[in-house]
C-alpha positions, 0 to 999 in steps of 0.5 A: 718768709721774712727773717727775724730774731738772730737771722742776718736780714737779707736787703735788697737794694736797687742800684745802676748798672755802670756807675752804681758799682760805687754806691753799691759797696758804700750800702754794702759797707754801711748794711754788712756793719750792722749785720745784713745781707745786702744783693744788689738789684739789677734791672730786669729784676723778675718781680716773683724773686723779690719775696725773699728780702727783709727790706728794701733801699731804692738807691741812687742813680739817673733820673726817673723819667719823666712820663711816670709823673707828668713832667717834660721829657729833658734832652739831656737827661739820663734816663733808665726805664728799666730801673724805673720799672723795677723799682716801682715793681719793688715798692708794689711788692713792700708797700701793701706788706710794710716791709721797710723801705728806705729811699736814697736820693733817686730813691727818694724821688721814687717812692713819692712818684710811686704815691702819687706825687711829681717832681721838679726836674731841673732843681736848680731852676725851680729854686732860684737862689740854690747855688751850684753845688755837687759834691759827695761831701756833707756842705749843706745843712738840713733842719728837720720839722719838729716833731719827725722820725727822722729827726729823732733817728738822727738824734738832732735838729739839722744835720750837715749832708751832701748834695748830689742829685738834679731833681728833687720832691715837688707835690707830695703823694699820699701820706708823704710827709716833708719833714726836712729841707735845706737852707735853700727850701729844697724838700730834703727828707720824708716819712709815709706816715701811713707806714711802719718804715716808708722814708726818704732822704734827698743826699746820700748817707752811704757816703756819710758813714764816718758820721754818726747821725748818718750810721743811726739812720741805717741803724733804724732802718735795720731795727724795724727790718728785724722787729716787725713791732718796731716804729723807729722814731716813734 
């Protein structure tokens, strides 16, 4: 049964084994400041343990393989069908209950493939004037479309953010709604406007908290974690 009222939530949030550790603390730090339990979701997950979280973040990480949205497998790149399957497991499990499900990066990605939609894989090669560009630091700007959630979540019309992933959204699923992109027309957020709290952004908020727009995304996110009546944004 999903918590509520003065209940801490408990967060599930899938990360990579290796690297993922980094991410891990950074979601831990920005779910635990507003009164979560987060657990880290490591692959295998057995999709029957997951009917005891309040919400979902599908983090960051390696990239989504290819065979689940049509796209050419890529030589070098890093891939971790176990995670996939996991993650596709989780929004399975979210999805068809509207518990709240907040996609970050790689988890952004996802979801839009759980919908349905497909990805560019090399997102410097689909956008030709896209510098090269990899830092933890907020460098470039995204301007949200008028009206969104997200927008107002973030209380403003653009916000500066990191950059920090190879792929990125290229057809839409169902109900996928692009509402933010970079200076460069790279899709960098969007809401499933079919659900209560179905969204994603492209960067990464975790390492953004000293930031408050990035604190009140995660702020929303937990609102309707614990009020089954709240629409943030809305």
């Amino acid at each position: 049964m999903r918590e509520t009222g003065t209940k801490r939530p408990r967060i599930g949030v899938t990360t990579s084994r290796g690297g993922g550790r980094y991410m891990w603390w950074f979601y831990w730090l920005a779910l635990r400041l507003y009164g979560a339990v987060p657990v880290r979701l490591l692959a295998p997950q057995d999709p029957s343990e997951l009917c005891g979280f309040d919400g979902f973040i599908i983090g960051g990480g390696d990239d989504i393989s290819p065979d689940l949205y049509r796209g050419d497998t890529l030589i070098d790149a890093r891939l971790d069908p176990e995670r996939d399957e996991m993650e596709l497991a989780v929004l399975d499990h979210a999805t068809p209950r509207d518990i709240p499900v907040l996609g970050v990066c790689r988890g952004a990605q996802m979801i839009n493939v759980h919908k349905g939609g497909n990805l560019h894989q090399n997102v410097r090669e689909a956008f030709a004037d896209l510098p090269p560009m990899w830092t933890p630091l907020p460098r470039k700007t995204v301007t949200f479309e008028e009206p969104s959630r997200l927008g107002r979540i973030h209380a403003c019309d653009c916000v500066r953010v990191n950059s920090l992933h190879n792929q990125a959204i290229d057809t839409t699923g169902e109900n996928i709604r692009i509402v933010g992109r970079d200076e460069f027309g790279v899709p960098q957020a969007f809401e499933d406007t079919s659900a209560r709290f179905l969204m994603g952004v492209q960067w990464h908020p975790e390492f953004l908290l000293y930031r408050p727009a990035h604190r009140r995304l995660f702020r929303a996110f937990l609102a309707a974690v614990r009020d089954p009546g709240c629409f943030p944004g809305t």
